[in-house]
C-alpha positions in Angstrom: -15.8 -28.5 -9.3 -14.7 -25.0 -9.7 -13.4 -24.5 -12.9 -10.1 -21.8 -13.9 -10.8 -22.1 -17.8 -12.9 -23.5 -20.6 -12.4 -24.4 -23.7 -15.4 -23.4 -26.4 -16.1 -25.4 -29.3 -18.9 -23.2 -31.3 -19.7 -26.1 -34.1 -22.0 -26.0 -37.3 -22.6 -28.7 -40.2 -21.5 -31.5 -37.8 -21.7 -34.9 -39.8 -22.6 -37.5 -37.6 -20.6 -40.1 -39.2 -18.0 -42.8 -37.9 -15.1 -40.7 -37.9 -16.9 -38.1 -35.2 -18.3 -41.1 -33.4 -14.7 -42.2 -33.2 -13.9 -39.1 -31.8 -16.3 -38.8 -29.2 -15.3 -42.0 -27.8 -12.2 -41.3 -27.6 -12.1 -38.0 -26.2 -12.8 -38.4 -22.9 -9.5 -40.1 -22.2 -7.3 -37.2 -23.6 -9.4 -34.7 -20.8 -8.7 -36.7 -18.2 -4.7 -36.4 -17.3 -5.6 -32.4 -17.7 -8.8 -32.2 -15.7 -11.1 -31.5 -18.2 -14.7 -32.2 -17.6 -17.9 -31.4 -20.1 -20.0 -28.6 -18.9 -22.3 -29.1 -22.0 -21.7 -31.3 -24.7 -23.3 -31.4 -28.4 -26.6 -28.6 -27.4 -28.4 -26.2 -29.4 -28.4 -23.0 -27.5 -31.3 -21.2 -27.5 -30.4 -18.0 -29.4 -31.3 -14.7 -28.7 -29.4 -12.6 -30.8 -27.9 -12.6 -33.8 -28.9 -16.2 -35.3 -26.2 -18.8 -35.4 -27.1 -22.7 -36.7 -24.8 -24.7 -34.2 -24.4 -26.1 -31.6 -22.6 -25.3 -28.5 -19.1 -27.7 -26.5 -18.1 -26.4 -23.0 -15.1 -28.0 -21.4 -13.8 -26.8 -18.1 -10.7 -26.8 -16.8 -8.7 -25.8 -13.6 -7.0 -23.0 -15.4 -5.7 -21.8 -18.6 -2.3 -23.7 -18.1 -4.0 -27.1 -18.5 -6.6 -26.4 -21.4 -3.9 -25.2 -23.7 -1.6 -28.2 -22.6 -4.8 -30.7 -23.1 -5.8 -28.7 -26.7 -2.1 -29.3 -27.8 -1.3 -32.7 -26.6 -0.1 -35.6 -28.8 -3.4 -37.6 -27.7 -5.8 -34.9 -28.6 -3.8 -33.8 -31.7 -4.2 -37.3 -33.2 -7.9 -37.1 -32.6 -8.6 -33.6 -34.3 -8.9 -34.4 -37.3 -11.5 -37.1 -37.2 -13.6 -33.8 -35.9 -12.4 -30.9 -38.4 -12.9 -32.7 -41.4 -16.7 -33.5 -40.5 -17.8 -30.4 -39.0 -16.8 -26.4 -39.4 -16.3 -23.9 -36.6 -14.1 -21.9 -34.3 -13.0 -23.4 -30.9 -11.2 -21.5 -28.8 -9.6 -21.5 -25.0 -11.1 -18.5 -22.3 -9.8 -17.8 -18.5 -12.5 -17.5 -16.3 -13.9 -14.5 -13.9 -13.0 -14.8 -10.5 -15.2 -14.9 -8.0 -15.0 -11.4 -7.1 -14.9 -10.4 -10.7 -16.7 -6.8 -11.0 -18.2 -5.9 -13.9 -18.4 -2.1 -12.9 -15.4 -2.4 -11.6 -13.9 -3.4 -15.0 -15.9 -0.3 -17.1 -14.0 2.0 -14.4 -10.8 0.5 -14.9 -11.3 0.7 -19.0 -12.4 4.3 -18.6 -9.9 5.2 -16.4 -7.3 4.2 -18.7 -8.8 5.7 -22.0 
């Protein structure tokens, strides 16, 4: 499944109590009307720079458009909580490169416009 966007979830001091086992249950079923799939759920990267004690959420979606809609979505929004009151960290929403993304082609286009 080719994927347009992803939202990040970048997640430290995660209490693994009933209210975030609540939410994982029930998150699966607000993805699904936006196409959201889990591209890694719950890991420990391995770090190579700059040390960071989380761990790591990847949810893909078919673009941008979607993961903001899922992200905002009465179903999601009433299961936040149960996950931002037991665990700190940034999530955010990213586009992804297409396929005949370039990046020398991007340092030329910065440069040229400095």
């Amino acid at each position: 499944m080719s994927h347009g966007a992803y939202a990040v979830g970048l997640l430290e001091d995660v209490e693994q109590n009933d209210e975030v086992l609540d939410y994982m249950r029930r998150i699966q079923a607000t993805l699904d009307p936006y196409g959201g799939r889990f591209l890694v759920h719950g890991a420990t990267p391995e770090v190579l720079e700059t040390p960071w004690p989380g761990i790591l959420v990847l949810i893909g979606f078919p673009d941008e458009a979607a993961a903001l809609a899922w992200y905002r979505s009465p179903a999601y929004q009433a299961i936040l909580p149960l996950r931002t009151r037991n665990s700190k960290g940034v999530v955010f929403v990213v586009r992804a490169c297409g396929d005949d993304h370039s990046s020398t082609a991007l340092a030329d286009a910065i440069a040229s416009a400095r």
